[in-house]
ZABA-238526 format. One record per residue (C-alpha): residue in three letters; x negated, y, z. Coordinates in steps of 0.25 Angstrom, whole numbers, padded with zeros to 4 digits, always signed. Layout:
ALAXYZ ...
END
This chain:
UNK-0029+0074-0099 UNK-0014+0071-0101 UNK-0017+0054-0104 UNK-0026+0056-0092 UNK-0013+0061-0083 UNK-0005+0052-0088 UNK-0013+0039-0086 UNK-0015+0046-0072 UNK+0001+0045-0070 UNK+0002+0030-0077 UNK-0008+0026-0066 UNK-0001+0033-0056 UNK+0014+0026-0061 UNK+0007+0014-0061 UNK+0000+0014-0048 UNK+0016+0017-0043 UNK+0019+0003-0049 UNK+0009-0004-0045 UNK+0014+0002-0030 UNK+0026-0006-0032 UNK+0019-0020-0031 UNK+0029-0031-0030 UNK+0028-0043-0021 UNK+0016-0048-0017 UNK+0010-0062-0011 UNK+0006-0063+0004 UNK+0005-0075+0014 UNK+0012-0084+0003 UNK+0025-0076+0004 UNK+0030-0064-0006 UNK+0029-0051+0002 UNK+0034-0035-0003 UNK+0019-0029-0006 UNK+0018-0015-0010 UNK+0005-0009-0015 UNK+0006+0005-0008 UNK-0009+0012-0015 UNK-0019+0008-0022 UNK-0033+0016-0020 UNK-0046+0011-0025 UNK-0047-0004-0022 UNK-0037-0001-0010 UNK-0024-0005-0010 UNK-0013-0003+0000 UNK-0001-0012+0000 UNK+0012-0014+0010 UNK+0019-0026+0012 UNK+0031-0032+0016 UNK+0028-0041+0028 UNK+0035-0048+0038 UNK+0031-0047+0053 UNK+0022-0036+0050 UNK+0027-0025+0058 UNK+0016-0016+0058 UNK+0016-0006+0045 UNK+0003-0009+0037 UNK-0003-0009+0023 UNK-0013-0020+0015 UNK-0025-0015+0009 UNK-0031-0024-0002 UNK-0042-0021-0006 UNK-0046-0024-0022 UNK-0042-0037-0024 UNK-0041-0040-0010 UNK-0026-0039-0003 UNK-0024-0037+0011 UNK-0039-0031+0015 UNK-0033-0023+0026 UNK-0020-0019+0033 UNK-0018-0004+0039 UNK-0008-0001+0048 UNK+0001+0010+0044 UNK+0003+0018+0057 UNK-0008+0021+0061 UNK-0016+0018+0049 UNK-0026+0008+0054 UNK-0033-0004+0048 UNK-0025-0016+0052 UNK-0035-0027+0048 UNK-0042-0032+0033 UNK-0054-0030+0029 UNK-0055-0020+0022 UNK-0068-0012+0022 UNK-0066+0000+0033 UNK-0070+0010+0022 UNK-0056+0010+0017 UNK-0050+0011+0030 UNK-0049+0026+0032 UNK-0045+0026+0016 UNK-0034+0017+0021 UNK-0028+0023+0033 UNK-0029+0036+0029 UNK-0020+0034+0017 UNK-0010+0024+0026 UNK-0009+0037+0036 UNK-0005+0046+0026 UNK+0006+0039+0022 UNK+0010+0033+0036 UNK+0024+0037+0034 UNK+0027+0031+0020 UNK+0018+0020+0022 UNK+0028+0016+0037 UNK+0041+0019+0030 UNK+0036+0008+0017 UNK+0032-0002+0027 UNK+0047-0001+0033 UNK+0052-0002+0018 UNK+0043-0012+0014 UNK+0045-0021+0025 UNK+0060-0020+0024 UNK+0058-0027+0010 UNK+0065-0013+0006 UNK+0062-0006-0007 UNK+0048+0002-0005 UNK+0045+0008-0020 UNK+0048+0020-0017 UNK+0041+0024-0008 UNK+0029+0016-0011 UNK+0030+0025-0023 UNK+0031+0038-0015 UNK+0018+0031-0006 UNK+0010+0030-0019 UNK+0014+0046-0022 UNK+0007+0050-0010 UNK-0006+0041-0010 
END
């Protein structure tokens, strides 16, 4: 039982680091990406974009990036295709951390340093 725990908490450290992802390819340019949650094959990413003034997340889905995009507030699907199952998933999880999810949009898009609370992000989830 005590390997079992602390297995449970190496996972959970490195789930933090993987949080922490570093710059990522998009449009042929180098762009601030931030993995925000893994859960299942769903994973919920923020990046730092230009001319995007609307707060959002990516979903990828498996090995698929950029399946969908959800607006923050409300929490509403954006466009992708990924399959409507997921979408109450999705939103659900985005309303519940409306707040954090707003104030890391405003960091991230700054280029400011976000691990912080991508950390105190992944502690709630």
């Amino acid at each position: 039982m005590e390997l079992e725990s602390e297995v449970s908490e190496l996972q959970h450290h490195l789930a933090q680091v993987d949080l922490l992802t570093g710059t990522t390819r998009q449009s042929h340019k180098d762009v601030l990406g931030i993995l925000l949650l893994k859960r299942g094959n769903l994973k919920f990413k923020m990046y730092q974009e230009s001319g995007h003034s609307l707060p959002h997340i990516h979903i990828d889905y498996v090995r698929e990036n950029h399946v969908a995009s959800y607006t923050i507030d409300p929490a509403a699907r954006l466009a992708g295709n990924l399959d409507r199952k997921y979408d109450r998933t999705v939103t659900e999880w985005i309303s519940s951390h409306k707040e954090k999810l707003l104030n890391l949009w405003v960091v991230i898009q700054a280029g400011s340093e976000a691990s912080n609370l991508v950390i105190e992000l992944a502690g709630d989830a």
